[in-house]
C-alpha positions in Angstrom: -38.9 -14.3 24.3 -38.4 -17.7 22.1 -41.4 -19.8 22.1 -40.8 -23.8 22.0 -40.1 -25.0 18.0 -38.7 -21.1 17.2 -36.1 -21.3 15.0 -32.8 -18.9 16.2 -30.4 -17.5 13.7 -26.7 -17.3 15.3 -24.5 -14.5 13.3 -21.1 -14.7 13.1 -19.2 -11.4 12.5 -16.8 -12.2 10.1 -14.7 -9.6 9.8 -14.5 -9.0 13.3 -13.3 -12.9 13.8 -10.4 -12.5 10.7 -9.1 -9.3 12.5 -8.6 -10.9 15.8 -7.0 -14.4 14.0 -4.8 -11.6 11.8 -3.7 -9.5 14.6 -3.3 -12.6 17.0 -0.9 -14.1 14.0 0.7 -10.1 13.5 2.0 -10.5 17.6 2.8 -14.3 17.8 5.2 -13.1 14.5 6.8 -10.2 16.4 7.4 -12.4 19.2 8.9 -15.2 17.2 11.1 -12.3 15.6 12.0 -11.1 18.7 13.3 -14.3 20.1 15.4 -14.4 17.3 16.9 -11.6 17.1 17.3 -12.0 21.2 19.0 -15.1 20.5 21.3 -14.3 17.7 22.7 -10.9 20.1 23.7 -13.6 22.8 25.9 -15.6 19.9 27.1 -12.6 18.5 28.2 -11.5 22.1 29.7 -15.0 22.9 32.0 -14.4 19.5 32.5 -10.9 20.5 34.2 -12.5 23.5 36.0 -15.3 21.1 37.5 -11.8 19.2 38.4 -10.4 22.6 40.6 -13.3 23.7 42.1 -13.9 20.2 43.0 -10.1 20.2 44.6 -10.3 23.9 46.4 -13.5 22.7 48.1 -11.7 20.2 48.6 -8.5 21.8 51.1 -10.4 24.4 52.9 -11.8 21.4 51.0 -15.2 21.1 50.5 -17.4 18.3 46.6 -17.9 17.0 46.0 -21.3 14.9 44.7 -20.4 11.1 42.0 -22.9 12.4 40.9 -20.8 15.3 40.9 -17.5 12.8 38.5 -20.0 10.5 36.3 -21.4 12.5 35.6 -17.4 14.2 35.0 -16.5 10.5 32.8 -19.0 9.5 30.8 -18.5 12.9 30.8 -14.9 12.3 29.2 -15.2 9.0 26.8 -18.0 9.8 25.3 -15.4 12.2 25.3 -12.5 10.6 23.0 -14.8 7.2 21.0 -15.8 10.5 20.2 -12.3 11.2 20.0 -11.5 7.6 17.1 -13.7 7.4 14.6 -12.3 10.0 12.2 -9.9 8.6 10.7 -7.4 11.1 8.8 -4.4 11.1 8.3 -0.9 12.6 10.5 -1.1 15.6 11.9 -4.7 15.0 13.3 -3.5 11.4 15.5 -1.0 13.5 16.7 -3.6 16.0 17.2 -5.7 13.8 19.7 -2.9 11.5 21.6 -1.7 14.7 22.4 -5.7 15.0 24.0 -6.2 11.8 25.8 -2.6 12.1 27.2 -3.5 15.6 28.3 -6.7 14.3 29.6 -5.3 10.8 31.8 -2.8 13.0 32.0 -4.9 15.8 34.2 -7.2 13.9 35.9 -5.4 11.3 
């Protein structure tokens, strides 16, 4: 029981407080990673597309513009530095390899 003019302590585990910010920051960066990576298969699909048409264009005897060829290339590239970029761990790190194999061979 606390009698009036007591004086009260309050103690702050530490530790406990600097494990819940750290593993709070640990999920908000897997999610933030995951986005990306999320993000970056949706372009990479949309080029897979761009290759897809370009390759049926020419299949049927159709000219393709250097520009067009270019402009792919540079796209292609721009993505795959993109995805070169995010670091991830555990299961992220392999998601994130299959994504640069699939678009390696994807577009070779």
């Amino acid at each position: 029981m606390v009698k009036d003019g007591s004086k009260l302590e309050l103690l702050v585990d530490i530790e406990s407080r600097e494990r819940r910010i750290l593993e709070t920051l640990k999920i908000a960066k897997k999610e933030k990673t995951l986005k990306s990576l999320t993000e970056i298969k949706g372009e990479v699909d949309k080029l897979a597309k761009n290759v897809a048409a370009l390759e049926a264009a020419t299949s049927t005897g159709g000219v393709i513009a250097e520009l067009d060829i270019q402009t792919l290339t540079e796209n292609l590239m721009r993505t795959l530095i993109a995805l070169d970029e995010i670091y991830g761990e555990g299961e992220l790190k392999l998601q994130r390899r299959k994504q640069v194999r699939e678009e390696a061979v994807g577009f070779a």
